[in-house]
N, C-alpha and C positions, 0 to 999 in steps of 0.2 A: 504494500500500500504506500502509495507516495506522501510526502509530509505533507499536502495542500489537504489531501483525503482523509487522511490523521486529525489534521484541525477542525473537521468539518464535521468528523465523527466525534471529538470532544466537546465539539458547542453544541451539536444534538443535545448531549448528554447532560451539559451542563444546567441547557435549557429547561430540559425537564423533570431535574432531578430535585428544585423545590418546589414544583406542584408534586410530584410525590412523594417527600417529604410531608407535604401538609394533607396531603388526602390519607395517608396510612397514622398518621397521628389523629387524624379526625374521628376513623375507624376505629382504633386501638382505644379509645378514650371511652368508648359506650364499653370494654369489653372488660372481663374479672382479671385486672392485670396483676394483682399478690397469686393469684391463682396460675396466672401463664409464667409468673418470675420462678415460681414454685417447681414449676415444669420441665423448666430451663435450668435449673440448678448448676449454676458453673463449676462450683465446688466437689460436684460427683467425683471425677476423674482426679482430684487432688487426692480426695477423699480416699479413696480405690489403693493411691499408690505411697499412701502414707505410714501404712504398718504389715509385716509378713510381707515383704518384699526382700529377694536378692537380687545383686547384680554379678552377672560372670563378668566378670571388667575384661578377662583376655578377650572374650568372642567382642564384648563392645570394642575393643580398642582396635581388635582387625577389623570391624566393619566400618570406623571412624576414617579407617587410612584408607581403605579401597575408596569411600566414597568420597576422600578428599582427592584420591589419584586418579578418580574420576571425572571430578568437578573440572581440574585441571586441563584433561583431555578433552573436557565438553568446550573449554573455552577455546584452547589452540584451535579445533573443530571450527567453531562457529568464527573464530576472525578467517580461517580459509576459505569458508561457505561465504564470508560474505565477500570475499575477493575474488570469487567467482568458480574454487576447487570447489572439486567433488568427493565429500566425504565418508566415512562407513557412520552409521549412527553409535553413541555408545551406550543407548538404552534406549529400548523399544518398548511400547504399548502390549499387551497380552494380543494374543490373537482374536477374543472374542469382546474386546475394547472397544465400541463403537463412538466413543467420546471423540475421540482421533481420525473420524475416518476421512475427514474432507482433503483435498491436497496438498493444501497449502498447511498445513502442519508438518508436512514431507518436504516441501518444494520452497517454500519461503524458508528462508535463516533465520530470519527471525522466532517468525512461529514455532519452528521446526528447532531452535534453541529453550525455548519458554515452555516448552510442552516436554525435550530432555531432563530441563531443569528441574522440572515439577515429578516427572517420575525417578529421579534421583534424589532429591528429596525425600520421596514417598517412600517408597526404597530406605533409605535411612531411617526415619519414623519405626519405620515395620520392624526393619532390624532389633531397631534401640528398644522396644517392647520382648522383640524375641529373646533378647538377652536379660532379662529379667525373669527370674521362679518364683513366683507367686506358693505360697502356703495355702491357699484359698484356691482352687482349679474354678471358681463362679467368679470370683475376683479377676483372675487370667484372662479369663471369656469377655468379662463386662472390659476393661482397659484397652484389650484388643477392637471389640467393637466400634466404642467410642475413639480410638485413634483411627481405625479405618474413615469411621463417620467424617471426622475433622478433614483427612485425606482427601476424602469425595466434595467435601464443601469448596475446597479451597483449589479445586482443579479452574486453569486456566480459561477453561470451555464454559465456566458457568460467569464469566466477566465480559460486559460486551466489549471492554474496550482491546482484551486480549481473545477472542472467539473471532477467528476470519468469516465465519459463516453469516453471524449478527452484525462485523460493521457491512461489508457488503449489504447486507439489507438496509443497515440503515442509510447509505451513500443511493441504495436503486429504490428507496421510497420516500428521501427528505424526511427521514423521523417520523413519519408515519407507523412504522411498524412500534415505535415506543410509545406512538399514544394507544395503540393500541395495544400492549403490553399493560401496560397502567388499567386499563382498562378491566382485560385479563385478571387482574391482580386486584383489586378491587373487590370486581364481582365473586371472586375465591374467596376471599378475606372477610364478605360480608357473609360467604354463609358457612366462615366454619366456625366451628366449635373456639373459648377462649385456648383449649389447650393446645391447639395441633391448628397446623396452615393444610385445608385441605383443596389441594391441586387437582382441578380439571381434566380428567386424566382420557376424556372419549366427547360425543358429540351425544349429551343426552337427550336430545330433543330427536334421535334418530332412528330409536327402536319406542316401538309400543308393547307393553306385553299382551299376548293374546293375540298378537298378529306377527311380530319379529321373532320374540321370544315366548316361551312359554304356549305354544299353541297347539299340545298335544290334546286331543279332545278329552274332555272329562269332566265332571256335577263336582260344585263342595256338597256333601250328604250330610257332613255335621260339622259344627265352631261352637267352641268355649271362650273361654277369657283368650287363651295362649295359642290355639290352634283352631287351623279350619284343615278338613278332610278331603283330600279326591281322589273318587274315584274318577278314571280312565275308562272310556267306551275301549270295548274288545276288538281288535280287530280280525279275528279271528271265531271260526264256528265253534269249535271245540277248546277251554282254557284249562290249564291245571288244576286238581281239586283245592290244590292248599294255596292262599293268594298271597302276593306279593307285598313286604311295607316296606316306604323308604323315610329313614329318617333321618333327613338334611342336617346341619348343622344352625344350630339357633343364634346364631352371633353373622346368619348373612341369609338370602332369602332361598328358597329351594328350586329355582327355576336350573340354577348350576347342572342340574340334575337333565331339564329339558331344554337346551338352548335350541338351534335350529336344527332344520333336519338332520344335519351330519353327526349331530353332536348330544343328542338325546337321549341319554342312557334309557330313559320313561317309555319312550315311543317304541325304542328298540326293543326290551322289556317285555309291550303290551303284544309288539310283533311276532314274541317267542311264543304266545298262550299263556302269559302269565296274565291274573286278574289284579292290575295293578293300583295300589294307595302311596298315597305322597302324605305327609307332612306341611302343611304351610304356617311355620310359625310367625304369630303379630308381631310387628315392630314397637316396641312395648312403648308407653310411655311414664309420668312419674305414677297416675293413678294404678300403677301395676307395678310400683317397685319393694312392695312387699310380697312378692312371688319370690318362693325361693327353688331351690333345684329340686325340691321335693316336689312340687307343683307345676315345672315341666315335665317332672317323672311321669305324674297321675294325668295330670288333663293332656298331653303328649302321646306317650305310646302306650299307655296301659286305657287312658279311652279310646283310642283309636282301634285297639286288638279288642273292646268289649264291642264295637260296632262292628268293625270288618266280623265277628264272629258270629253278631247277630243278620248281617246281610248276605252269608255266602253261608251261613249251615257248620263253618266248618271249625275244628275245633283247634284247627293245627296253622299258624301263619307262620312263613318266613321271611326275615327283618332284616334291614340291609342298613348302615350306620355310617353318617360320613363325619368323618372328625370329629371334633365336640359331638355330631349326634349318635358316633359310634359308642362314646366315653360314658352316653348315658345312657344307649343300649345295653352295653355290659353291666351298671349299675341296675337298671331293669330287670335284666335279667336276672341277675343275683339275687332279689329282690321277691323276684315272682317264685323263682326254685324253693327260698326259704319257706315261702307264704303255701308251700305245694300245687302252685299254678305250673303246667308246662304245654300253653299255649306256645308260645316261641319254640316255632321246630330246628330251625338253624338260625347261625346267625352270619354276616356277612360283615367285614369291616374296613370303610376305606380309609386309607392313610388315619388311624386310630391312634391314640396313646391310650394306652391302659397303666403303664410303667413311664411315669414323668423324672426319673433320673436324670435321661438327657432329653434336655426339652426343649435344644437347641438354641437356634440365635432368639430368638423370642423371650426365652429366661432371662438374657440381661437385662428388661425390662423392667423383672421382679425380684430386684435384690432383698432383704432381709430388712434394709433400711427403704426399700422403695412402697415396697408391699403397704406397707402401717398406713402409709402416706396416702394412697392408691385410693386403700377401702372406704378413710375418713374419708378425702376427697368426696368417693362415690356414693359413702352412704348420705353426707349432706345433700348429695344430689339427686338422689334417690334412682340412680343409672347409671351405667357407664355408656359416653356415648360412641354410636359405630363407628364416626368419623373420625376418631382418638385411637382406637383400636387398628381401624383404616391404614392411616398414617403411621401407626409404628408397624405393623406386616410393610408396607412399602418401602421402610427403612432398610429394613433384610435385605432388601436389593435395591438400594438407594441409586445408583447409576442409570439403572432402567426405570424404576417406576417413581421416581421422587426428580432427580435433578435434570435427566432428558425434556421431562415435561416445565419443569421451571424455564430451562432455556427455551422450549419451541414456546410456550405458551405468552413467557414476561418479555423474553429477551427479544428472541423473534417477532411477537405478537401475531400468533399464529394460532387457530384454532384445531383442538387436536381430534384425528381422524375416527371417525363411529369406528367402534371395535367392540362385538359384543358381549367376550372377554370382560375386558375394563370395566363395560358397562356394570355389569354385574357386581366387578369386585368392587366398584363405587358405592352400590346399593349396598350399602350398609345396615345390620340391627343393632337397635342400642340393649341392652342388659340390664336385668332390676338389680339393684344392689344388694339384695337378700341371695339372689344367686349366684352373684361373682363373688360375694366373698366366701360363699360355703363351697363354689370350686373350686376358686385359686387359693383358699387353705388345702383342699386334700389334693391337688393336684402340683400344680407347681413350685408351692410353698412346703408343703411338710410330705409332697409324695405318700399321703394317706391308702388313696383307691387300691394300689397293690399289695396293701398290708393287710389279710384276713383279718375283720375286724374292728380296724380302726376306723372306719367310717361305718355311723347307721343313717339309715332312714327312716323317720317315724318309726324310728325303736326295734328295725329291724338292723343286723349288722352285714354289711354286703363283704360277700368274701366270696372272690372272682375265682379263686381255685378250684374251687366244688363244681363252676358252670363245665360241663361235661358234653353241652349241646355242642352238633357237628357244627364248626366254623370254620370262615373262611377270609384270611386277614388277605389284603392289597396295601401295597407301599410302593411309593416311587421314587426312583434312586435318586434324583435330584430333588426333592424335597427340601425345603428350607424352612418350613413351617414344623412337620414330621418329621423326623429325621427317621429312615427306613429301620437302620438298626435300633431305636429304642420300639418302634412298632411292633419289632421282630419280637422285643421280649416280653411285649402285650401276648403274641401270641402262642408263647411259651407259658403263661403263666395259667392260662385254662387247664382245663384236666381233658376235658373233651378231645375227637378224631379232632384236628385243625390242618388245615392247608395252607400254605402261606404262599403268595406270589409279589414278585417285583415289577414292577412297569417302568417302561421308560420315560424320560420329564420327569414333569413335576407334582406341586401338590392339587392340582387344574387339571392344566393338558394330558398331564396322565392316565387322569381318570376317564376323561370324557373322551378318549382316544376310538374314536367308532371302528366298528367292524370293516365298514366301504371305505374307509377314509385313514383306517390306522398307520400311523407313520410312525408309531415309538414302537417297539417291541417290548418283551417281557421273557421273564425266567422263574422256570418251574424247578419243584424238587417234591418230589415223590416224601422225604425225612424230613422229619426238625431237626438239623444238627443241634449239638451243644451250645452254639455260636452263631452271631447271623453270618460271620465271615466265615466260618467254614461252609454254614448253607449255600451260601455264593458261590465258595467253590467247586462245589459239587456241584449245583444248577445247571441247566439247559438251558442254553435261550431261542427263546422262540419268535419269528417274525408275526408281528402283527398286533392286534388288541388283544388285552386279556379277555375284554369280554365275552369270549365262545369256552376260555377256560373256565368263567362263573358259569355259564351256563351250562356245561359238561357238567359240574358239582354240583349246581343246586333242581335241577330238571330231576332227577332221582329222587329226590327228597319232597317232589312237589304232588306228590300223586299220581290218580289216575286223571281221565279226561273225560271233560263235563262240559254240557253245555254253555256259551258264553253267558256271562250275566250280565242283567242290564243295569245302570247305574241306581245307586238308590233304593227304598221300598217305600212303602205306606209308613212305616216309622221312621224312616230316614231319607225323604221326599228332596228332590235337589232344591239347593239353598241359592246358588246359583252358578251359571257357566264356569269354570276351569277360565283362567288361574284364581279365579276368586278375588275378594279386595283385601285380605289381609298384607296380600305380595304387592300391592301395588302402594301400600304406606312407604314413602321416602323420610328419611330425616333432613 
């Protein structure tokens, strides 16, 4: 960029950097700001590295010199690049770096210096952590995190005036693109939450449910407080005797399950002859934040298993669990065995924790000092809200789903592309505060759920060993929510035949990986080894969706074949069309 074009991209910038100044002061002054400083705790990271820490001083002190003998070589480098040689780089971007990708962080010296410097740096950073042994392995995790975070923030690509991408726009639109970033920025700011900046991450005004998404035919038959019921129209003559429940995860809405045609586990499901029920949990708000996890238990899958039993005859259903709503089918189950209920004929569970040990990057969120904070927080509020929750999931992959979008959306001013993906993971549910603190005590915090006993429900003690029903765990090797091996030891912990399979992707793509459309594959194992790493090694991998493997497992177990049923009875009269309106509540 020539220095005329330089000056011209600084008085953009200058120009409108105090009207926004005063428009995000304007904003910030209506919102709970002891509450967002609260949030923002600077101190964490001090805090983290203040006691039970060592340092190896040899590995720091060789990584101090490489990356001084580095710095050195970047500079000889760059005075030759800019006298017109052609140089090797002395540090390159990952392979799957999209931060980097345009040319001129290759091709300008400049850039192509600022972008070295900063992964050299980063580089360092990483080191100077690695060289530290924490006493604390949650303490390791939380320091690491939050230095990567800093790392991610402070990349050159998120600065317009070092981003070649964003001053170009701003030179081929006269600062247009920055009012219309402000703009962007604004409208973000006005509707998130005081604690979390929630970024525009799709084009919501682009999908409808019931026509984009979510448009597998089917009646809500029954709604309580927490849930509404549907059944699915058969599309088929003949269905399986024992019908099908899917029980979504309550912290996001159950469509995940039916996106478009390609991707509709429900649809495909109803395609096999199965008589299929969904879950649609309400988006609760504070008149429901005395619901506790007892009470998604009861009004959830144990009245949804007294009606599916009362409209199909049969006395046997098999239940299928995704995430959190896996975490409380096992709890259900435990639950119902105690009680001598053995409705639930198998049980299905996708990317599950049942053993919160490792509970991956998501745990740093719930330090021992974070937790206490957390609950107050949310029990004054009577919720935790989705968009908060939102926001830290997109942290775990802050490059992709947090700072790509800051750039296209503030920097660029660019509106970001309908993806119906996004769409969904936008769609957020908020949580009563009677239930997040009675999970995130036995689950992330004291790891209760896997200890026979330490956790009851209404005075029953749930103790997951005894469940003995044939089950069927799914995990995905790149999961970042799940992590596959602590799932594995969810599936270890039953007593029951269990089969365990891996998918390729993630804790999404993995799942909804269709039969016509599967591009991730998966690996089977006949054994539970001892280990999920020796399971693996043992494993087969197979081309394609898992799901003809669920369906190989659970088709056996479904009975014989009956005439389809039609949605609803005289006692359970449809309420109205699929997806119903509890799905279509937003926060």
């Amino acid at each position: 960029m020539e220095s005329n074009e330089q000056k011209e991209v600084a008085d953009f910038l200058e120009q409108y950097s105090e009207i926004f100044n005063t428009m995000v002061k304007q904003v910030l002054s209506g919102s709970d700001k002891e509450n967002l400083n609260s949030m923002m705790d600077s101190e964490k990271l001090t805090e983290l590295l203040s006691k039970g820490v060592q340092v190896d001083t040899a590995e720091l002190f060789s990584k101090q010199m490489s990356f001084m003998t580095q710095q050195a070589e970047l500079w000889q480098n760059a005075t030759k690049a800019l006298l017109g040689s052609k140089v090797e780089s002395v540090v390159s971007e990952e392979r799957n770096d999209k931060r980097f990708k345009d040319s001129e962080w290759s091709e300008n010296p400049v850039y192509n210096y600022l972008k070295q410097s900063y992964l050299l740096s980063s580089n360092m950073m990483q080191d100077t952590v690695n060289s530290l042994h924490f006493d604390d392995p949650k303490a390791e995790e939380q320091v690491k995190f939050y230095t990567r975070q800093y790392i991610s923030s402070v990349s050159p690509t998120n600065n317009a005036l070092t981003n070649p991408e964003v001053c170009r726009d701003i030179l081929k639109s006269k600062g247009e693109n920055l009012i219309k970033g402000l703009q962007n920025f604004m409208q973000d700011l006005q509707q998130s939450p005081a604690d979390a900046l929630k970024i525009n991450q799709t084009d919501v005004d682009a999908f409808t449910l019931g026509e984009d998404l979510a448009y597998t035919p089917g009646d809500v038959i029954y709604q309580n407080d927490l849930i509404q019921l549907i059944q699915y129209k058969a599309s088929t003559k003949k269905v399986n005797e024992v019908p099908l429940l899917f029980i979504p995860p309550f912290i996001n809405k159950y469509y995940v399950l039916d996106m478009d045609e390609q991707k509709s586990l429900i649809k495909w499901a109803v395609g096999q002859g199965h008589t299929v029920f969904v879950i649609s949990w309400i988006n609760p708000d504070k008149t429901l934040s005395h619901k506790g996890f007892n009470d998604y238990m009861k009004e959830g899958p144990i009245a949804s298993l007294d009606v599916i039993e009362e409209l199909t005859k049969s006395k046997k259903v098999n239940v299928v669990g995704y995430c959190i709503g896996g975490t409380l089918l096992a709890t259900t189950q435990s639950y119902l065995l105690a009680k001598g209920d053995t409705r639930i004929n198998s049980l299905t569970f996708l990317t599950t924790l049942l053993d919160f040990e490792e509970p991956g990057e998501i745990g740093v969120y719930l330090s021992e000092k974070m937790l206490p904070f957390l609950k107050k927080d949310i029990k004054e509020k009577g919720l935790l809200d989705g968009r908060v929750l939102g926001l830290a999931f997109s942290m775990l992959r802050e490059n992709s789903l947090f700072w790509s979008y800051f750039v296209n959306n503030y920097l660029k001013g660019k509106d970001p592309a309908p993806f119906d993906i996004l769409y969904w993971n936008s769609d957020s549910s908020n949580l009563p505060a009677e239930t997040f603190d009675f999970y995130m005590t036995n689950t992330y915090q004291e790891n209760n759920l896997i200890k026979d006993g330490a956790v009851e429900v209404e005075g029953v003690p749930i103790e997951l060993s005894k469940i003995d029903t044939p089950s069927y765990f799914l995990a995905t090797i790149a999961d970042h929510i799940v992590l596959w091996q602590a799932s594995y030891k969810g599936a270890k912990a039953l007593s029951g035949p269990t089969r365990f399979v891996l998918a390729g992707s993630g804790h999404l793509a993995g799942v909804i990986n269709s039969v016509d459309h599967g591009k991730y594959p998966h690996w089977v194992n006949e054994e539970l080894s001892d280990t999920a790493e020796q399971w693996f090694e043992s494993s087969t991998k197979k081309e394609g969706s898992w799901w003809t493997d669920w369906e190989n497992w659970v088709e056996p177990q479904s009975g014989k074949q009956v005439t389809a049923r039609k949605q609803g009875s005289k006692k359970y009269p449809s309420i109205e069309a699929a997806p119903g309106s509890y799905v279509r509540k937003r926060i």
